[in-house]
N, C-alpha and C positions, 0 to 999 in steps of 0.2 A: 479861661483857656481861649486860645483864639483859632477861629474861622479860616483855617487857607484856603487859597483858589491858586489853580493851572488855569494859565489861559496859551491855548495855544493856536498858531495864526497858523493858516493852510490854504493854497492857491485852491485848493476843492477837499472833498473830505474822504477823496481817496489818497492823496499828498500825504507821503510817510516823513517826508522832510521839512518838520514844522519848525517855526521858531517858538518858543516857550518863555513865557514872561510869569512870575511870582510876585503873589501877594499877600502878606503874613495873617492879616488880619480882616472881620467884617466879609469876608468871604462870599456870604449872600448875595443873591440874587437884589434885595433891598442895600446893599452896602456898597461891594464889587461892580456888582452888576447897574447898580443906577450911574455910577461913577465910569463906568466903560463906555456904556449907551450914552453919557455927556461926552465924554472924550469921541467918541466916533459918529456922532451927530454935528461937531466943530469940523472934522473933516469934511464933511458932507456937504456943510453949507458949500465948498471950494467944489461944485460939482466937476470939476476937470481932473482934480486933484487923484492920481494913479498912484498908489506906493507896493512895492514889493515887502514880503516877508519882513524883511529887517528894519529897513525904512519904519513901518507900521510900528512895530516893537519898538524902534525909538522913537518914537512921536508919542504915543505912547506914555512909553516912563517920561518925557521929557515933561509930559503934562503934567503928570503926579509923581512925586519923587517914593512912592509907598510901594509901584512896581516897580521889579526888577528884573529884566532879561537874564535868563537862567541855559538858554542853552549849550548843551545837549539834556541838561540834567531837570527834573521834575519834585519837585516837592512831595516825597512819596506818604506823606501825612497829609495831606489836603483833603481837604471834605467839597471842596463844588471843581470843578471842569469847566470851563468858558471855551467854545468852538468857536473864532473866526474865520469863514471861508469868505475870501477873497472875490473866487469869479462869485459867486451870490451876494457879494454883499452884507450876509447873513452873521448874529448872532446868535448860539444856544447855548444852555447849559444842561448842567447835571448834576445831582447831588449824587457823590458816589456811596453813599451809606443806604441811602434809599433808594437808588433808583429812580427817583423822582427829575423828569426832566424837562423843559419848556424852551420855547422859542424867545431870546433877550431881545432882539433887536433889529429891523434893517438900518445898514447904514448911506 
């Protein structure tokens, strides 16, 4: 059975108008999450480098062809949540079965 993740990108984490990217499988924080924190530490070397919502989402998939830009819609079976806020730079996630939450990354 496989592992989903939402990951959804948000200029702050009161921002109701996210963009939403899916990921079928390997979901974890060890899987998703190593592979996210690669993708968003490549951007980072570019410290100039500013992307909006969308922008980010395609950079994004454009790195790994395994996410998919999904919005408006969310993979309502997904087992982890991936939080990008924008103005912090920040990633977190969540395991939604547990509860269980941590801090992934800055970028």
């Amino acid at each position: 059975m496989s592992t989903r993740a939402n990951i959804f990108i948000r200029n702050n984490y009161d921002d109701r108008e996210k963009e939403i990217i899916y990921h079928h499988c390997d979901g974890y924080p060890e899987g998703v999450g190593k592979t996210l924190r690669s993708i968003l530490w490549k951007l980072s070397e570019e410290k100039n480098i500013v992307m909006n919502k969308q922008e980010l989402a395609k950079f994004i998939c454009d790195k790994d062809p395994e996410f998919h830009i999904t919005t408006p819609c969310i993979a309502a079976d997904a087992e982890y949540i991936y939080e990008i806020n924008l103005s912090k730079r920040r990633v977190d996630w969540e395991h939604l079965y547990t509860g269980e939450m941590d801090w992934l990354c800055d970028f």
